[in-house]
PANUTOR-914377 format. One record per residue: x, y, z of N, C-alpha, C, O in turn; residue in three letters; residue number from 1. Coordinates in steps of 0.1 Angstrom, whole numbers. Example, Ala and Ser with C-alpha at 12.3 -4.5 7.8 and 13.67 -1.06 7.14 Angstrom:
BEGIN
    n_X    n_Y    n_Z   ca_X   ca_Y   ca_Z    c_X    c_Y    c_Z    o_X    o_Y    o_Z  res    n
    132    -57     78    123    -45     78    132    -33     78    142    -33     85  ALA    1
    128    -22     71    137    -11     71    129      0     79    134     11     80  SER    2
END
This chain:
BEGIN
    n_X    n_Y    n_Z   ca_X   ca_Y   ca_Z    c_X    c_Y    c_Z    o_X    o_Y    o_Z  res    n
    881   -478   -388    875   -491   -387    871   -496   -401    877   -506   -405  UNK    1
    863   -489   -408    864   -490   -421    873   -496   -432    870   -504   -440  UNK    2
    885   -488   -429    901   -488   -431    905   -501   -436    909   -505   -447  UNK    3
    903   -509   -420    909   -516   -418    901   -530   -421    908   -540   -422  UNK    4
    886   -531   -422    881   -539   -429    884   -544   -445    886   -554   -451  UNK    5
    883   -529   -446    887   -529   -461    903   -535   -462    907   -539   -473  UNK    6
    909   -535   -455    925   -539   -458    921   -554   -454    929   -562   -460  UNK    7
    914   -558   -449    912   -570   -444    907   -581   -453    911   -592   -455  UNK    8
    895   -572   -459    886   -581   -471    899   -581   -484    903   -592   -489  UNK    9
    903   -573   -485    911   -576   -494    924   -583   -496    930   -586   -507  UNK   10
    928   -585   -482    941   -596   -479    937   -607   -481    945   -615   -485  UNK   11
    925   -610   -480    918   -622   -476    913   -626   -490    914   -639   -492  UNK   12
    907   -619   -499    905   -621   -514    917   -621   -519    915   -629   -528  UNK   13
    929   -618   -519    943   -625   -525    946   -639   -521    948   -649   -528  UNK   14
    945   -638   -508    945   -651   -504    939   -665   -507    944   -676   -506  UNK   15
    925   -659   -511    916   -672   -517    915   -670   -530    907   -678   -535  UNK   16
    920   -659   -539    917   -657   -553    932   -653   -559    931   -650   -571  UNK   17
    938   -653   -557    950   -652   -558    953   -635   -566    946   -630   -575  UNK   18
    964   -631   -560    969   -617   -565    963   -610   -579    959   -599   -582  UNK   19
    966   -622   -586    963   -618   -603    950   -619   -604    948   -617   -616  UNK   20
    939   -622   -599    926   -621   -600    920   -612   -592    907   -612   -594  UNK   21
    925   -602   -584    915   -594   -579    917   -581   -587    928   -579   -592  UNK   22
    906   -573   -588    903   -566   -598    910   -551   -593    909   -546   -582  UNK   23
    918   -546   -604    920   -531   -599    918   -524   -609    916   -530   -620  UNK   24
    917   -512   -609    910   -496   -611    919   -500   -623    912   -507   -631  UNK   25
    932   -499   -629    937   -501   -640    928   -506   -647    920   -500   -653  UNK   26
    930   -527   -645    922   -532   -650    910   -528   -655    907   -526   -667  UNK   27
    902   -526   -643    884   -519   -647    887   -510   -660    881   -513   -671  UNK   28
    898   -497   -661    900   -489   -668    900   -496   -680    891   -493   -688  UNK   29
    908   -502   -684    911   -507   -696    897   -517   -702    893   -515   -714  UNK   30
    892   -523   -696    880   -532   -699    872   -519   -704    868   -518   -716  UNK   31
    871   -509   -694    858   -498   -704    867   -493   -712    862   -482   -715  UNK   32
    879   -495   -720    885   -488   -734    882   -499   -742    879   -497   -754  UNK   33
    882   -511   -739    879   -522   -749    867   -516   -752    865   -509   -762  UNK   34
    855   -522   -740    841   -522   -743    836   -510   -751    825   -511   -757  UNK   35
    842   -499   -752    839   -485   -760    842   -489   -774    834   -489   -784  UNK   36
    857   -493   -774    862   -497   -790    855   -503   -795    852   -500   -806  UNK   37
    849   -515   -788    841   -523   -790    829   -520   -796    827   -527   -806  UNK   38
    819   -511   -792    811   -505   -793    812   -497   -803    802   -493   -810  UNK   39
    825   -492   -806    822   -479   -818    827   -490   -830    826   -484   -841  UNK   40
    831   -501   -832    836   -507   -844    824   -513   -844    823   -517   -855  UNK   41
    812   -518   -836    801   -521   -840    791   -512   -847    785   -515   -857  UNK   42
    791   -498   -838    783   -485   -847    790   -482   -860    784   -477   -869  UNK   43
    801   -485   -861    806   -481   -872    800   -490   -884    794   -485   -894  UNK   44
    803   -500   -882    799   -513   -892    785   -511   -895    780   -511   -907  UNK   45
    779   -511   -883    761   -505   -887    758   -495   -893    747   -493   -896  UNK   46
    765   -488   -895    762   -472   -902    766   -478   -917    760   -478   -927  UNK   47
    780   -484   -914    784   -487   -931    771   -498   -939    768   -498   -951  UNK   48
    765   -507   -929    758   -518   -934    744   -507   -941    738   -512   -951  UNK   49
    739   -496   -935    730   -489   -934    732   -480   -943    721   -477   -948  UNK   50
    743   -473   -949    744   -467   -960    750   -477   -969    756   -470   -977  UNK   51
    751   -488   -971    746   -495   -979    736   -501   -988    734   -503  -1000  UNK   52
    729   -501   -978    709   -499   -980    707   -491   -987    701   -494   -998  UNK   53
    709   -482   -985    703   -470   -985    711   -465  -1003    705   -461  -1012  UNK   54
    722   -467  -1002    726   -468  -1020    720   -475  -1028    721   -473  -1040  UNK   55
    713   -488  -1023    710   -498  -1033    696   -494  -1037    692   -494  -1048  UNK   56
    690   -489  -1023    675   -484  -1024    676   -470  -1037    667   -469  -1045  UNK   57
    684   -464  -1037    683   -452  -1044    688   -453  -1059    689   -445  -1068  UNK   58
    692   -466  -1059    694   -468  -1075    680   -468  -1085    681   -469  -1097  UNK   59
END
């Protein structure tokens, strides 16, 4: 029953959202590799802006 709801909601979400918009597990996958990258080229920059400081302070 379950099953088949589920095959159902999702025929039906192609249908009004079209194929290329509903979301799959690839997709999802890939968005959390961005949002990580994302994330570590931000810590990264913060660390560099931060030992920056931190050389000017020790002059």
């Amino acid at each position: 029953m379950i099953g088949a709801t589920a095959g159902l909601i999702y025929r039906v979400g192609c249908s009004v959202l079209g194929q290329s918009r509903i979301p799959t597990a690839q997709a999802n996958a890939w968005a959390a590799v961005c949002a990580d990258r994302q994330r570590a080229q931000e810590r990264a920059e913060l660390e560099r802006w931060l030992a920056t400081g931190r050389q000017r302070r020790d002059r």
